[in-house]
TIVEXLUM-803346 format. One record per residue (C-alpha): residue number from 1; residue in one letter; y, z, x. Coordinates in steps of 0.001 Angstrom, whole numbers. Layout:
<rs>
<r n="NUM" res="A" v="Y" w="Z" u="X"/>
...
</rs>
This chain:
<rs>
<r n="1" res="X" v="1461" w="-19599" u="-15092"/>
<r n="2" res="X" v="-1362" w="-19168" u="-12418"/>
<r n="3" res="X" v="-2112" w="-14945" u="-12066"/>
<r n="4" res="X" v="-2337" w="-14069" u="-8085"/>
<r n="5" res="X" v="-5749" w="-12277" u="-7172"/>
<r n="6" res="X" v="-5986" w="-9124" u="-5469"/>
<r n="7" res="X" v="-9227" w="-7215" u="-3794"/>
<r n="8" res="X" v="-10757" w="-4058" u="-5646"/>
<r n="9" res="X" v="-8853" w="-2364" u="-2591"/>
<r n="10" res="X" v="-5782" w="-3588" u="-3854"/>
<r n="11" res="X" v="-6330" w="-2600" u="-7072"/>
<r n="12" res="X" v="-6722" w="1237" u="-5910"/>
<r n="13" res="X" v="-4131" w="1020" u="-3678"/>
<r n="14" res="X" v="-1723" w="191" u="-6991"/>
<r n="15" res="X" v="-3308" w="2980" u="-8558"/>
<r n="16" res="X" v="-2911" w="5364" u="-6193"/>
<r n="17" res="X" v="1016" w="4741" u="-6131"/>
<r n="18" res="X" v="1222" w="4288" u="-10052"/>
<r n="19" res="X" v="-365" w="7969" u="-9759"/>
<r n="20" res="X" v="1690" w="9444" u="-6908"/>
<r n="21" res="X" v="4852" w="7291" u="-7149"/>
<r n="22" res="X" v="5578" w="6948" u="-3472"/>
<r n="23" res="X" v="2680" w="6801" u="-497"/>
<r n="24" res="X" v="2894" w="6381" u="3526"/>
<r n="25" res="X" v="359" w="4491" u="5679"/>
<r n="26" res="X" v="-1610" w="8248" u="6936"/>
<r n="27" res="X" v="-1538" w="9196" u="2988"/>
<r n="28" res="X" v="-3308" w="6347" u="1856"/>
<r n="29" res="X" v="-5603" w="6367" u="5093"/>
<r n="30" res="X" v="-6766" w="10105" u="4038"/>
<r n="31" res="X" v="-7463" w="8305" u="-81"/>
<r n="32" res="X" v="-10044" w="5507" u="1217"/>
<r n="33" res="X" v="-11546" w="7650" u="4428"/>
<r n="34" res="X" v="-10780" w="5155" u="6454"/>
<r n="35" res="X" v="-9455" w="5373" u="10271"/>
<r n="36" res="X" v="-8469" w="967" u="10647"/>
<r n="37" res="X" v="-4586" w="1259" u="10080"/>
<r n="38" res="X" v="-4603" w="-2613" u="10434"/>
<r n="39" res="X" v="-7296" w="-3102" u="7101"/>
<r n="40" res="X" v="-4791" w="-1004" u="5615"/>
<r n="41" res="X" v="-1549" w="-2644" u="6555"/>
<r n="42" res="X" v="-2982" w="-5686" u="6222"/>
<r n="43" res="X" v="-4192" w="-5225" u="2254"/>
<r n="44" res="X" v="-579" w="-3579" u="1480"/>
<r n="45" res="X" v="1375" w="-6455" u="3427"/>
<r n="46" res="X" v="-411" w="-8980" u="1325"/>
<r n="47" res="X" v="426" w="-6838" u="-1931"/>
<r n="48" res="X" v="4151" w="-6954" u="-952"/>
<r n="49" res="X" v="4148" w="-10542" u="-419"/>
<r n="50" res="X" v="3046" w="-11178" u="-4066"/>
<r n="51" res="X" v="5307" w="-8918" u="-5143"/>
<r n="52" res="X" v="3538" w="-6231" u="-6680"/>
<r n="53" res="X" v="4603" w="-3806" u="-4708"/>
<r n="54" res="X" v="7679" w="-2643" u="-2636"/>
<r n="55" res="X" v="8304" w="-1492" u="1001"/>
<r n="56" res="X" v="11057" w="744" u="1822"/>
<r n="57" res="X" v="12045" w="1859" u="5389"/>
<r n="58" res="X" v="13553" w="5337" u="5402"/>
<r n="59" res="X" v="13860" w="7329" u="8515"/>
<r n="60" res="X" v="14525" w="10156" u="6316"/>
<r n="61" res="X" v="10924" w="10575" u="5012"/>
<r n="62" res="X" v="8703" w="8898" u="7299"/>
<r n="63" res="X" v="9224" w="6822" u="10825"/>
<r n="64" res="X" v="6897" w="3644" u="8810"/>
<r n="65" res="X" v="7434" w="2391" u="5659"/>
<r n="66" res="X" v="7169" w="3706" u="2015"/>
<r n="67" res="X" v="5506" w="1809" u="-522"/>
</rs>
């Protein structure tokens, strides 16, 4: 079984939801003081296509996605 690699990013990203459970896009912006939505979207798509994280649309919290 071959283990998928991830950035250091990554890694804090799956932190950061471990610790708060559920995160938007502008929540984890504020975490890594960064202002590139793309970098951002780009790291978290790339985490849900290995499948170590989930994306949920729900109008009800947020008009993006919640991972």
């Amino acid at each position: 079984m071959k283990i998928q690699s991830h950035t250091k990013q990554q890694d804090d990203i799956i932190y950061y939801l471990y610790q708060f459970r559920y995160l938007i896009i502008n929540q984890l912006i504020k975490l890594f003081g960064h202002s590139d939505k793309k970098w951002l979207q780009q790291l978290l798509n790339d985490l849900v296509k290995k499948r170590f994280i989930a994306s949920i649309e729900d109008e009800e919290v947020s008009r993006g996605y919640v991972y």
